[in-house]
N, C-alpha and C positions, 0 to 999 in steps of 0.2 A: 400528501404523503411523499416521502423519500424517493426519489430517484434509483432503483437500485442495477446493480453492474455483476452482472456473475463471473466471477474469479476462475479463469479456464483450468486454471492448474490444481483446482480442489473437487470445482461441481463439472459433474457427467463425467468422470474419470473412468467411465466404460465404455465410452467409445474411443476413440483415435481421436488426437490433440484437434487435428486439424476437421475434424468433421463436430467439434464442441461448438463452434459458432454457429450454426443448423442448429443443435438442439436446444443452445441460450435463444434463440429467437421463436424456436417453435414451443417455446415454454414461457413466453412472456418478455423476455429482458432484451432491454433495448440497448443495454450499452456492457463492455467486456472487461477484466484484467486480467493478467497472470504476471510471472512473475517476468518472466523472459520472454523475449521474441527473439535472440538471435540466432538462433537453431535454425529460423526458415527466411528465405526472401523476403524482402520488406514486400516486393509486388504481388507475391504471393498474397500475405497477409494483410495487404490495403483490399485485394479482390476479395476476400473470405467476408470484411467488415462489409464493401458496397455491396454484393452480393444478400446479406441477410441484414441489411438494415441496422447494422450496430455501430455504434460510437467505440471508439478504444478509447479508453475512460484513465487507463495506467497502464503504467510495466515499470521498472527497476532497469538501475543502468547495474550494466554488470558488476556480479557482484564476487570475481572471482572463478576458483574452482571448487562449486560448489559439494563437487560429489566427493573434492576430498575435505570438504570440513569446511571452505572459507566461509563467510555471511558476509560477506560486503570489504569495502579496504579503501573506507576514507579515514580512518584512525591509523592505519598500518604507513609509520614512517619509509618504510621501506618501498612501499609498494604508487611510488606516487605518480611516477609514470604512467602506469597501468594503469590508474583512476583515469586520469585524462584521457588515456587512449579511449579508455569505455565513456567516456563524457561526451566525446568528438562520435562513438558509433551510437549513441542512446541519441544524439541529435540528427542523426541520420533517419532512425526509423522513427522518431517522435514525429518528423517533419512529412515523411513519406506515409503513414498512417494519421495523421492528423490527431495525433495526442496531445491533449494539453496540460498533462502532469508525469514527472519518474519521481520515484522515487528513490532515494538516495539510501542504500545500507550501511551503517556504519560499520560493522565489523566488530571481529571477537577482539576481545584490549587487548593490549599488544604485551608479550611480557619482555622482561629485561629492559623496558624502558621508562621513564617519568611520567608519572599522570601527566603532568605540564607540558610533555612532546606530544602525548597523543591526543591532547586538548585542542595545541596550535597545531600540528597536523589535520584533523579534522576539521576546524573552523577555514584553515583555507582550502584545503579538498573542496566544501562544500560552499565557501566565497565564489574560487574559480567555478564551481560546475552552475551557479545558478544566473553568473553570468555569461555565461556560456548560452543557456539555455534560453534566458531569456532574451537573447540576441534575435529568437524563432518565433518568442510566443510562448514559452512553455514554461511553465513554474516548477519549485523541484523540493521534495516534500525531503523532511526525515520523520523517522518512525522508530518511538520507543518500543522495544518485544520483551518480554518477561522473561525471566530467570530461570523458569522451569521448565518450557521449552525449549528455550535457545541460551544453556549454561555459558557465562561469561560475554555475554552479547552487551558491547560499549555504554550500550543508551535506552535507558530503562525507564522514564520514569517522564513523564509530561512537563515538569518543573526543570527538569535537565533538556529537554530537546529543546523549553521556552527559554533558557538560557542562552543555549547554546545560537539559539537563533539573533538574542541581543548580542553578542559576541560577534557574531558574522557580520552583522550589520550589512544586509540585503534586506531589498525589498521583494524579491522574490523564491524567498525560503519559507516555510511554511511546513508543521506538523501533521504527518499523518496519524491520525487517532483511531487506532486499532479499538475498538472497546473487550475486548479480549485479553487483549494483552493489558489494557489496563484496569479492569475490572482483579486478576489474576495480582496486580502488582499495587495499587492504588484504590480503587474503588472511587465513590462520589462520585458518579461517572456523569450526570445529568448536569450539576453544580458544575465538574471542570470543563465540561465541553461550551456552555452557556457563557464561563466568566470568561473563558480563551478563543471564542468562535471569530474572532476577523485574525487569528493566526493558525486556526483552522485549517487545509485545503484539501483533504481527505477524508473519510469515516471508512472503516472495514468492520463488521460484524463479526461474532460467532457467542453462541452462548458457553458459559461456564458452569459444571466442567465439560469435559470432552471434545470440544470446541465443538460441537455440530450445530446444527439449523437453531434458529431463533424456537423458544417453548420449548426445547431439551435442557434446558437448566435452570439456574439461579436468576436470570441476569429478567427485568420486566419489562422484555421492549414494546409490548404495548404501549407503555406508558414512556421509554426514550421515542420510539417515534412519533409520537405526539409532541413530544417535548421538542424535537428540533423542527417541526411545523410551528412551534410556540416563538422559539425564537429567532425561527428565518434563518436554519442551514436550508442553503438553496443547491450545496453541493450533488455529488453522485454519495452512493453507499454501496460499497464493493460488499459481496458476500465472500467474504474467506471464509469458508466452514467444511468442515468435514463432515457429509452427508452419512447419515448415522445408516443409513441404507441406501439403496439409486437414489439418487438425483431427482428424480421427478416427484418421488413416493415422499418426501420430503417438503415439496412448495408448500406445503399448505399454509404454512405460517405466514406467509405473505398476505393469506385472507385472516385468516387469524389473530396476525399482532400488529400490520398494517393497511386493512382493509382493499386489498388490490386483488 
């Protein structure tokens, strides 16, 4: 079965950020993501992982000001210093927490400018950040998100992230596959993940709709987590879900639709 990774910034959001690692370990989960760490000391945050036995499994290099609207700003011509700056601190804490994936947000499209700018903008934002990264050890994911949650967001769609990655020509870029977001945008989700799994290097959850816990919606993961046991995803699987209630009152699907 899956490896799975609880998403700090969605599950146990009743307690205090920094007391969520305690309750991912005292509920099963061996390994963490969220979205950001730079809120707090990296030594902080290396002690909270040794401390309760978790792997940091992800986090996003900064992606901006989020609280005023940004989603990321490797598309944003403007904004490219600032990529880098957050390229140089996401290699700071990936290295001092022992992370071995960020990922990379693209960003809301840019207006007044060329598709053609924010294409090559973007392809070298994310050339430079994955050589960068992988100077440490670290690989560095993008991730297409849907339309309806995140209105105007660059990159949408698993054929465009797969491009985009021919484009960069690194060997160490690689799609994050939200099934969420692409269930919501795409669908065939068992098919795309099986025909694209060695450009692979993330999986995130959440059923459709409402994005909450696996068996609150449409989506059969019964039968996706079997299916990447079928074809040897060896990776982690982050829970990004919105806990339809607490946190806890919610695992069950993990005995449920992946026998754990």
């Amino acid at each position: 079965m899956p490896k799975f990774a609880a998403n700090l910034s969605m599950l146990f959001g009743e307690v205090d950020f920094l007391d969520r690692f305690e309750a991912a370990a005292k509920a099963g989960f061996t390994g963490v993501e969220y979205m950001f760490p730079y809120a707090y000391e990296k030594e902080l945050l290396a002690e909270k992982l040794k401390t309760n036995g978790l792997v940091q499994v992800l986090f996003n290099l900064p992606a901006g000001n989020w609280e005023k609207g940004e989603r990321g700003l490797a598309c944003l011509p403007d904004r490219v210093n600032d990529f880098r700056e957050g390229v140089a601190k996401a290699v700071e804490y990936a290295t001092a927490l022992g992370c071995k994936q960020v990922n990379c947000q693209a960003g809301l499209t840019p207006k007044n400018i060329s598709a053609l700018e924010a294409h090559d903008t973007m392809v070298s934002n994310v050339r430079f950040a994955a050589a960068e990264l992988k100077k440490v050890g670290v690989r560095l994911l993008i991730e297409p998100c849907n339309t309806r949650d995140m209105p105007g967001f660059y990159l949408n769609y698993t054929a465009q992230a797969l491009k985009l990655i021919d484009d960069i020509a690194s060997d160490n870029v690689f799609v994050q596959y939200d099934v969420y977001h692409a269930q919501v945008m795409e669908g065939d989700l068992a098919n795309t993940i099986e025909k694209n799994l060695a450009k692979i290097g993330h999986i995130q959850i959440a059923d459709n709709p409402g994005r909450h816990e696996p068996g609150t919606g449409e989506i059969n993961y019964t039968y996706l987590f079997a299916h990447l046991d079928r074809i040897g995803y060896s990776g982690w699987v982050g829970c990004e879900y919105k806990p339809a209630a607490k946190t806890e009152a919610g695992l069950g699907w993990r005995t449920a639709t992946a026998g754990k």
